[in-house]
C-alpha positions as MATLAB code, in Angstrom:
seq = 'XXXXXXXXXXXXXXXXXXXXXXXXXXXXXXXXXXXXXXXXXXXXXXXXXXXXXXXXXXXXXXXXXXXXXXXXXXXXXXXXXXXXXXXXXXXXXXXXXXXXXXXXXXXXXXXXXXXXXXXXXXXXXXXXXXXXXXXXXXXXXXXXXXXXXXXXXXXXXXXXXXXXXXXXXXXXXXXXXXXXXX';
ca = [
       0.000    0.000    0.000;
       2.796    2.484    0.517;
       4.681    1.827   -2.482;
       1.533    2.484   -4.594;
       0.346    5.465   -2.349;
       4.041    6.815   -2.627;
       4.062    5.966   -6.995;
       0.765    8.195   -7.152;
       2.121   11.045   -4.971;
       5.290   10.937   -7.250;
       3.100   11.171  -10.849;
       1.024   14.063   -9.003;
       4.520   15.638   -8.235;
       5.573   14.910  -12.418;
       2.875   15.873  -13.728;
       1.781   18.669  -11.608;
      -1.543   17.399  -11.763;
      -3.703   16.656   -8.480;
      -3.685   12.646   -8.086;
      -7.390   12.570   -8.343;
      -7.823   14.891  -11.386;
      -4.767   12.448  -12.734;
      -6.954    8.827  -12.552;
     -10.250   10.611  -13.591;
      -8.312   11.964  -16.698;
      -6.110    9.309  -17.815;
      -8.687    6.224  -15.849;
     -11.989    6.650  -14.996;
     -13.288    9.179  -17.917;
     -12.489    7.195  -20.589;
     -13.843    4.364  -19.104;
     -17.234    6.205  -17.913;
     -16.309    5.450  -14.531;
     -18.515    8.824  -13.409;
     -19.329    8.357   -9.763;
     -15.439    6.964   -8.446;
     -13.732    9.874   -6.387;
     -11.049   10.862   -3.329;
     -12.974   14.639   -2.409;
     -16.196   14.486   -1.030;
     -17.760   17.064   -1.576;
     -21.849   18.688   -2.065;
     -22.028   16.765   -5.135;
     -21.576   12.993   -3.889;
     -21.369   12.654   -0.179;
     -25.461   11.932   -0.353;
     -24.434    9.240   -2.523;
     -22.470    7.526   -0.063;
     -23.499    4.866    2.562;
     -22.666    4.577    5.917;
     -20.092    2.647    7.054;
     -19.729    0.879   10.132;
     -16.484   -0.485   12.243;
     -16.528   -4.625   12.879;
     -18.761   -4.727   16.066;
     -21.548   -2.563   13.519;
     -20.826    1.109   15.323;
     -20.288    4.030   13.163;
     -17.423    4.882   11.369;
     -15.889    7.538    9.572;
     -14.910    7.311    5.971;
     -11.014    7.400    5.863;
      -9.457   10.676    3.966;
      -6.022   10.372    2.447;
      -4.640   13.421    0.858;
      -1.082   12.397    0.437;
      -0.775    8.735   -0.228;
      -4.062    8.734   -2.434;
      -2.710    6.121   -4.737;
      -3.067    3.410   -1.705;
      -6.921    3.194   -2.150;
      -8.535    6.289   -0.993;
     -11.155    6.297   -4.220;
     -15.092    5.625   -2.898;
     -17.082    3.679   -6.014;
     -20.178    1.895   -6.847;
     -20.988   -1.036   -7.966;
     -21.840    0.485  -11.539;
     -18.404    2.101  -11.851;
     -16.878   -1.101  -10.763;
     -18.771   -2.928  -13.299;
     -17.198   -0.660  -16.117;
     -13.430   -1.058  -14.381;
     -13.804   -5.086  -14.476;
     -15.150   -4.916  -18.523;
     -12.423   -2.511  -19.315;
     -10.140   -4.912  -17.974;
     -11.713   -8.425  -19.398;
     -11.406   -6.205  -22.885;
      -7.755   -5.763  -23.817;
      -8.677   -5.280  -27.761;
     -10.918   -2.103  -27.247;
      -8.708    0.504  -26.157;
      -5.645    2.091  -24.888;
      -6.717    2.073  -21.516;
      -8.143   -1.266  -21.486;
      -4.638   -2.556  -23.208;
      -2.944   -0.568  -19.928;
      -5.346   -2.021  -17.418;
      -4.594   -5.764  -18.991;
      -0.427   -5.266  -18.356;
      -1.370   -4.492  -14.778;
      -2.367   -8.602  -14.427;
       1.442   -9.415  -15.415;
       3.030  -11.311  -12.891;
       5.956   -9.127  -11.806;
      10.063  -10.514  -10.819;
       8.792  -13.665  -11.051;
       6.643  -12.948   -7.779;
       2.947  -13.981   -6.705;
       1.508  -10.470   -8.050;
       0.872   -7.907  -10.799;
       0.987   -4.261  -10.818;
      -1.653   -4.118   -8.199;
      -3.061   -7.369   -8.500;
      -2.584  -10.794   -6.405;
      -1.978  -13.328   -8.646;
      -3.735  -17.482   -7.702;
      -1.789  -18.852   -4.935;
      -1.316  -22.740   -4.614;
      -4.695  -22.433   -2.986;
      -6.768  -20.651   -5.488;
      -5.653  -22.822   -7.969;
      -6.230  -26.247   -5.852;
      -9.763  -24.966   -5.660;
     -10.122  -24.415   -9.271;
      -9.425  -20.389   -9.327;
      -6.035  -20.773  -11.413;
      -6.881  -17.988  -14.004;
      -7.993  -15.353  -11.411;
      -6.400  -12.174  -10.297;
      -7.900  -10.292   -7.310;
      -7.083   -7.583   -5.353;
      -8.847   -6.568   -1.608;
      -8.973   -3.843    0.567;
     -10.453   -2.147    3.654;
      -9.773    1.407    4.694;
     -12.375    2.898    7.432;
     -15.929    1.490    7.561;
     -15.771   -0.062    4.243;
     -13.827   -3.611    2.226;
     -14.021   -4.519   -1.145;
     -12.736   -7.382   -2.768;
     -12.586   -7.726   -7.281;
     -11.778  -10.557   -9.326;
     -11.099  -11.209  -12.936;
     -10.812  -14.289  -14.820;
     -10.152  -12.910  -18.069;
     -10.136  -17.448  -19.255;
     -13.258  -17.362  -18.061;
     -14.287  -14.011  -19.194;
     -16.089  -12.538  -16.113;
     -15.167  -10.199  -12.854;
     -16.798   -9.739   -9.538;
     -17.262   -7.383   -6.957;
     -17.852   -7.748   -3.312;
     -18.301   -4.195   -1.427;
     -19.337   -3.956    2.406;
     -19.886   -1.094    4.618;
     -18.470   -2.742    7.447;
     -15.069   -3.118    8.254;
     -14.743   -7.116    8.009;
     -12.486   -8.948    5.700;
     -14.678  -10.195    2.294;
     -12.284  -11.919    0.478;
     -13.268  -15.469    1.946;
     -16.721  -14.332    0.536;
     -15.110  -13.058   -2.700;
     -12.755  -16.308   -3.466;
     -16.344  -18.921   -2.857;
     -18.076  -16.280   -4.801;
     -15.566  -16.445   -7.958;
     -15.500  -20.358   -7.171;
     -19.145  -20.250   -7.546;
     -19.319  -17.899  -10.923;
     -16.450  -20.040  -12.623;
     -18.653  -23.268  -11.548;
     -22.018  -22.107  -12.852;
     -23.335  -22.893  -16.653;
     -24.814  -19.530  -17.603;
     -26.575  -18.961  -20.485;
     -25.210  -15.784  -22.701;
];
């Protein structure tokens, strides 16, 4: 989380563009991700839910104004619908070509830029063409998969602090196992 926090301070610093501004430009325009943001502001804090700690209290939504890049966006599931189909479609566009070089397994280690790559127990339990990536900052964890073999992504997003990606990984066990019809 630093090291990514830290790489999108740095491009702020290069390009003297506000992080933010920076992924809604180059990211989430292009890919009509419209409600995905760091400021809240009059114009989307209605829009977001209330989060609560692990016991179900009230919490308050983390703010991050220096090491953005570590996950301080809020989405929905729309927008998060439009981020996993840009990234099942390498072919499309620029972006989506970008977003598909992200799942490369890096040094010959167990992720991607920003992705987890299937451990020895993903793959015992059929997940082998999976990469996923979870979080939790504040009231709120997420968890996203993509099986671009399989051609389909998933989304888990709570508003309470409690670790999803058990849910997530029998989830994208579940998907891969199904017969759907197109």
């Amino acid at each position: 989380n630093f090291g990514m926090g830290l790489l999108g301070h740095l491009l702020a610093l290069k390009t003297g563009i506000n992080y933010e501004q920076l992924v809604k430009q180059k990211l989430l325009n292009p890919i009509g991700m419209s409600h995905t943001f760091v400021t809240i502001d009059s114009t989307n804090k209605a829009s977001i839910i209330d989060g609560f700690d692990e016991n179900g209290n009230p919490a308050t939504i983390w703010e991050d104004k220096v090491l953005t890049g570590a996950g301080s966006f809020l989405s929905n599931g729309n927008d998060m619908i439009q981020f996993i189909k840009a990234n099942l479609n390498n072919k499309e566009t620029i972006v989506s070509k970008s977003l598909v070089a992200t799942q490369i397994q890096q040094l010959n280690g167990e992720t991607g830029l920003g992705w987890i790559l299937p451990s020895s127990a993903d793959k015992l339990i059929g997940n082998k063409n999976i990469v996923w990536h979870n979080g939790m900052a504040g009231a709120y964890a997420s968890f996203i998969a993509i099986d671009k073999e399989n051609n389909f992504g998933l989304i888990v997003l709570s508003n309470k602090a409690i670790d999803v990606t058990k849910l997530g990984m029998r989830l994208t066990t579940n998907v891969r196992t199904q017969s759907w019809k197109e």
